[in-house]
N, C-alpha and C positions, 0 to 999 in steps of 0.2 A: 349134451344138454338138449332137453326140448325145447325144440325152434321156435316155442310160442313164449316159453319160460325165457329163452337168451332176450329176443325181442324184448318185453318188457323190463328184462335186466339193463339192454340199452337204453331206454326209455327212460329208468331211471336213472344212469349213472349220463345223461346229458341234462336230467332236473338237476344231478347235484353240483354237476362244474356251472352249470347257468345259474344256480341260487349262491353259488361260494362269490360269482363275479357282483350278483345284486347286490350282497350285503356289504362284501368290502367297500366298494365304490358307494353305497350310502353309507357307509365308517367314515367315509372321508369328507362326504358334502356334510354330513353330523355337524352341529356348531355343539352341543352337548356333549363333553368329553366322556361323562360315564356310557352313554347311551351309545357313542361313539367304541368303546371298547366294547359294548355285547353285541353291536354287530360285528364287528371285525370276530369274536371269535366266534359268535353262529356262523359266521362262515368259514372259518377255518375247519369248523366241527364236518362243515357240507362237504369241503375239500376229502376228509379220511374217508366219508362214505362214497363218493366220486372214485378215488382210491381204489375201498375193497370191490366196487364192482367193476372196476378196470381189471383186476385179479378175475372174476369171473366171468368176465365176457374175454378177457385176453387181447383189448381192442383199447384204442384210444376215441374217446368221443370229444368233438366241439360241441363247445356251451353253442346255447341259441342267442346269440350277440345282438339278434331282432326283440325280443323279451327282455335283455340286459337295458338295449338301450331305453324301448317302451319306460319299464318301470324307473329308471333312473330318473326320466325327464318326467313320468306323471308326481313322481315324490317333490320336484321344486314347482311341480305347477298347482296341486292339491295338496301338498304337504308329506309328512312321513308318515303319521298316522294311518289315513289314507291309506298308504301303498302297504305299511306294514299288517295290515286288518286284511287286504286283498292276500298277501304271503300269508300269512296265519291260516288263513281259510283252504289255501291248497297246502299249505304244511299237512293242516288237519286230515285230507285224503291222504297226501305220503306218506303217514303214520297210520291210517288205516290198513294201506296197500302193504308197508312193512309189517301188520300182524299177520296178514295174508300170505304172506311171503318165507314166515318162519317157521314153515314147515318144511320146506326145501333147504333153507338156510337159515340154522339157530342162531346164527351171527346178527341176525338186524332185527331181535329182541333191543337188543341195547341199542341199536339207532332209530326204533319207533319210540322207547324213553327219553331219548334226545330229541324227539322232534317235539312229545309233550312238554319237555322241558323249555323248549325255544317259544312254545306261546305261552307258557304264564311270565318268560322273561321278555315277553313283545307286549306283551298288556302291562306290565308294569311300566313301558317306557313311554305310552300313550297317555302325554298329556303337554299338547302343543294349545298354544292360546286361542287358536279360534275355535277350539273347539271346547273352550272353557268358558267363551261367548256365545256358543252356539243358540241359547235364548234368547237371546238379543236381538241376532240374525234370522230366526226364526221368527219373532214376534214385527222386524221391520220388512220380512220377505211376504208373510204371510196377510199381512194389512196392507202392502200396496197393493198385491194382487185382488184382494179380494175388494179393497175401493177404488182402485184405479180403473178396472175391469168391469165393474159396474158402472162406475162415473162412464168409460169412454163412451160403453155399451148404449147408455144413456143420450151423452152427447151425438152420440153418430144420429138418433133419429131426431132429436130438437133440433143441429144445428148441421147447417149446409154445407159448410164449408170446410175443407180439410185443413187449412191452416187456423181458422177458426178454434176447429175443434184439438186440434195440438195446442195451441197457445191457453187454452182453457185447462186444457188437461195438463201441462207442465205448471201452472200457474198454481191448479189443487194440489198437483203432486209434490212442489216443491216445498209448499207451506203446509201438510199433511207429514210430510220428512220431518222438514224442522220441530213439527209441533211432537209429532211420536218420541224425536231423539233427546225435544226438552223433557216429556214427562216421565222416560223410562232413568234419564239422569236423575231426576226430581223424586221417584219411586225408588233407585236402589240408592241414592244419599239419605232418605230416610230410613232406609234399611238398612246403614250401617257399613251399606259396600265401598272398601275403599278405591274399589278402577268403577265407579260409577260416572266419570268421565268416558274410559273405552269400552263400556257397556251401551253407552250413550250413542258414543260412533261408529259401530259395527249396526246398531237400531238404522241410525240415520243412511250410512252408507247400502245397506241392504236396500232399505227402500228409494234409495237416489237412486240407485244402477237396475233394479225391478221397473221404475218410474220409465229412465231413458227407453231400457228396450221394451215396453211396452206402446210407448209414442214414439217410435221411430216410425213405424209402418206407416202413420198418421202426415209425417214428416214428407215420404219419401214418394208415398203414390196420390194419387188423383183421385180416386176410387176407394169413396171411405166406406163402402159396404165390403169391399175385398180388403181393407185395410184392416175394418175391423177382425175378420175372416183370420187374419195373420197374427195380429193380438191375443186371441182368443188363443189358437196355434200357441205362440211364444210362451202367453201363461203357462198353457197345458208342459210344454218344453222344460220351463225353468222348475214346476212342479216336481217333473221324473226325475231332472237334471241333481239339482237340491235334497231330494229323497234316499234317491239310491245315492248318493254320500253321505247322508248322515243315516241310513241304515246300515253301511257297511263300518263307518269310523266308530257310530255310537253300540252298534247292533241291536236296531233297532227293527219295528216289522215294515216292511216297505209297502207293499199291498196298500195296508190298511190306513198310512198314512199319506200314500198317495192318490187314492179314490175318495178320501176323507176330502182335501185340501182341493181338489181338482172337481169336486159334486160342490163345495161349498162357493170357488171363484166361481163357474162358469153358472151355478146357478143364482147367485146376486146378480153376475152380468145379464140373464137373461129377465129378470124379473125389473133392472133397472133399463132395458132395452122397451121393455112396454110400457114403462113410464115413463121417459122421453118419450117415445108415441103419443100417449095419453094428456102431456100435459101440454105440448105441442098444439094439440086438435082443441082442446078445451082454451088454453088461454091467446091461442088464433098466434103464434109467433111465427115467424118466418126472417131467417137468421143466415 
């Protein structure tokens, strides 16, 4: 066999003993019985292809148990969705690489159709609750940042003090929560929604935990011009953080909705940063 052609023959047949070990072991953390059977048998599918290229390399390969583990623990910290969108997208190469490959070996025709086959049975099983709230989350992530980041941006030049300025800014943020989480309740009960209560509190809780780490720096340092520096930092963070998840779970475009969200926060903060200056100088306050 050509050295280049074995090589990637190993290459794959350690993707597929390391995707036979993901899928079982999320079969098992599964709380969804059905969803629970099509992983287990996408991976038993992985195990015969692991299999026929142990017959063509004549070797045994270990799974990569550093990737088994990775994905196992990103599926209970981000969810299954999540992790199965991430698999889907490399299945998607391994099924390109298998057309690629059936020129040498007619055989894995029918395991590039079984890899088609394992993402329209991975998108059928993608539909975990937060990601049925994901508006919610969106709409209480996206208005804290873009008023709380404004307000601090604000506060840091009218007001002196860094406790000052936290105590002011938890005081907006907490009652800016409450008030979003009453009125997106009060909007999806008139629309009929019946979880217009847990629509309510994924609104609220987004922007509670946006609020904290956005005034913690405020909290922690003495130096509210480097504090703000970190804020500003955090936003941009929870922006990318938040984005490339819901472009990878939703598939959605990431770029565009991350230069979107990230030009509209830090440009409020900046426009609310000269007006703190301005109103400072004009109404003589010293704070």
């Amino acid at each position: 066999m050509d050295p280049k052609l074995k090589k990637l023959a190993f290459a794959i047949q350690q993707a597929e003993e390391t995707e036979y070990l993901i899928y079982t072991r999320l079969s098992e953390q599964c709380k969804d019985k059905n969803n629970a059977e099509v992983l287990f048998k996408i991976g038993i599918e992985e195990k015969v292809h692991a299999k026929f290229w142990q017959k063509i390399t004549g070797e045994e390969v270990k799974p990569d148990m550093g990737r088994v583990f990775r994905t196992v623990w990103l599926a209970r910290l981000l969810g299954l969705s999540f992790v199965l969108k991430l698999m889907e997208k490399r299945e998607g190469t391994g099924s390109k690489l298998y057309d690629q490959l059936a020129e040498s070996f007619p055989e894995v025709k029918k395991f590039s159709e079984e890899e088609h086959l394992h993402e329209k049975e991975l998108l059928a099983m993608l539909d975990e609750e937060a990601l049925q709230f994901v508006g919610s989350i969106v709409l209480g992530l996206n208005d804290a940042l873009v008023e709380l980041t404004g307000a601090l941006a604000g506060f840091t030049l009218a007001l002196s003090d860094n406790k000052i300025i936290s105590l002011v800014g938890l005081v907006t943020g907490i009652s800016a929560a409450m008030s979003m989480a009453a009125s997106d309740y009060l909007s999806s009960k008139a629309e009929g929604n019946k979880q217009a209560g847990k629509s309510a509190t994924y609104t609220g809780l987004a922007y509670i935990i946006t609020v904290i780490a956005l005034i913690l720096p405020f909290l922690l340092l003495t130096s509210k011009f480097l504090a703000l520096g970190i804020t500003l930092s955090t936003a941009v963070l929870i922006i990318f953080l938040f984005n490339y998840y819901i472009s990878i779970a939703k598939d959605l475009n990431f770029k565009a909705r991350f230069f979107e969200m990230t030009f509209i926060s830090l440009g409020v903060a900046t426009f609310s940063f000269f007006v703190g200056y301005l109103l400072k100088r004009i109404l003589g306050v010293e704070m």
